[in-house]
N, C-alpha and C positions, 0 to 999 in steps of 0.2 A: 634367801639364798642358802641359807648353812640348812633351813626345815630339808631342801632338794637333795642337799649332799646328804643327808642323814637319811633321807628315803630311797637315796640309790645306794646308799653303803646298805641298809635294809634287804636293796631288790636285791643288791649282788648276792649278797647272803642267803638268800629264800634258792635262787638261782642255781648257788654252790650245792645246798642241802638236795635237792631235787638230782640234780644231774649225778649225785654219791649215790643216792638212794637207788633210782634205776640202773647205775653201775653194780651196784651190789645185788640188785634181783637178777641183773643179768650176766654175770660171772658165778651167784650162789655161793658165795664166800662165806666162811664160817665166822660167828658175832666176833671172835677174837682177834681174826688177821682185818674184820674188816674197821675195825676200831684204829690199826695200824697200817692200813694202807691208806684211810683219809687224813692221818698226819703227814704220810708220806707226799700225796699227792697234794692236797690243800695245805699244809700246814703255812708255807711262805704265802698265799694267797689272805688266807685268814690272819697271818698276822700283818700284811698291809692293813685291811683293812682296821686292824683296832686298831696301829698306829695313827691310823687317818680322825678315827673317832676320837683318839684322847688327843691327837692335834688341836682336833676343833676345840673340844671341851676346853685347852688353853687358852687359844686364842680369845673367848667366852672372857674366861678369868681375865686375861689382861691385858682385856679393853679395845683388843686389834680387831674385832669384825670389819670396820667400815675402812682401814688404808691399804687393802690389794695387799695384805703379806698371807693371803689363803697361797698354799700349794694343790696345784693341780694332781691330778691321778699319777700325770704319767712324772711328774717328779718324785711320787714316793715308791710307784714301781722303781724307780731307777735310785731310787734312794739317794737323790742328791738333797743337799739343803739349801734352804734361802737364806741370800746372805741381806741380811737386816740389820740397822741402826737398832738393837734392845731399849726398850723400854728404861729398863734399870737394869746398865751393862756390870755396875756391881756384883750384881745377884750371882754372875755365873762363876765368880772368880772364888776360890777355898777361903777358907777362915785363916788362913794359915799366912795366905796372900796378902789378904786384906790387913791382915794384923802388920807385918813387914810394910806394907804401903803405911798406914797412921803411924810407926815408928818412926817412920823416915821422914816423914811430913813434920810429925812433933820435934823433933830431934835436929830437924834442919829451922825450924821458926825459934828455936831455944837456940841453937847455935849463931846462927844469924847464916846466910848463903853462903862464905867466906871462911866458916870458921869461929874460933874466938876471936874478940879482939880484947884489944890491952886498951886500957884507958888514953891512950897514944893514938887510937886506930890501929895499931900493926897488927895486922893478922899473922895469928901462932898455931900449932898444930895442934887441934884439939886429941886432947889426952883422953877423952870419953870414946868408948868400942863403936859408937853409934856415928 
């Protein structure tokens, strides 16, 4: 399945370069504008396409080939995304976040859910910033 998409992200490509190429024999553009007119016209084309190829390459890494989270063509033309269950929903959050999350977790198992308590049970207001 992913060898097809990689041979049609290929054909598109081969496709792209041919159809510049006879645009340019047949306007006779000089080497410099025409360097700048195939960013102009292909550039959003061409960066679909690597978008789609370092997709794959992830999906590869982690482990999604066989549960249906491939995106089709026409969702990365349209640049939406798929909304999926991650793998390790960790991974996307900052360090920053993640750190604030284990403080608070730590911080709440040392406290107890309540608070302090007094050797009474009563819970009192705990005096720690956390």
């Amino acid at each position: 399945m992913e060898m097809k998409n990689e041979k049609e992200i290929e054909e598109k490509e081969m496709k792209m370069k041919k159809e510049t190429e006879l645009r340019e024999e047949e306007n006779g553009l000089e080497e410099g504008n025409i360097e700048m007119n195939k960013e102009e016209k292909f550039g959003e084309e061409k960066n679909e396409l690597l978008h789609e190829k370092i997709e794959m390459k992830n999906e590869k890494e982690l482990g999604n080939e066989g549960n249906g989270l491939h995106r089709s063509s026409s969702h990365a033309k349209s640049r939406q995304t798929v909304s999926c269950f991650p793998p390790w929903p960790i991974m996307h959050l900052s360090p920053e976040f993640i750190t604030i999350i284990v403080l608070d977790m730590v911080s709440s198992l040392l406290l107890g859910a309540r608070g302090n308590q007094t050797p009474n049970n009563r819970v009192t207001e705990s005096s720690s910033p956390w």
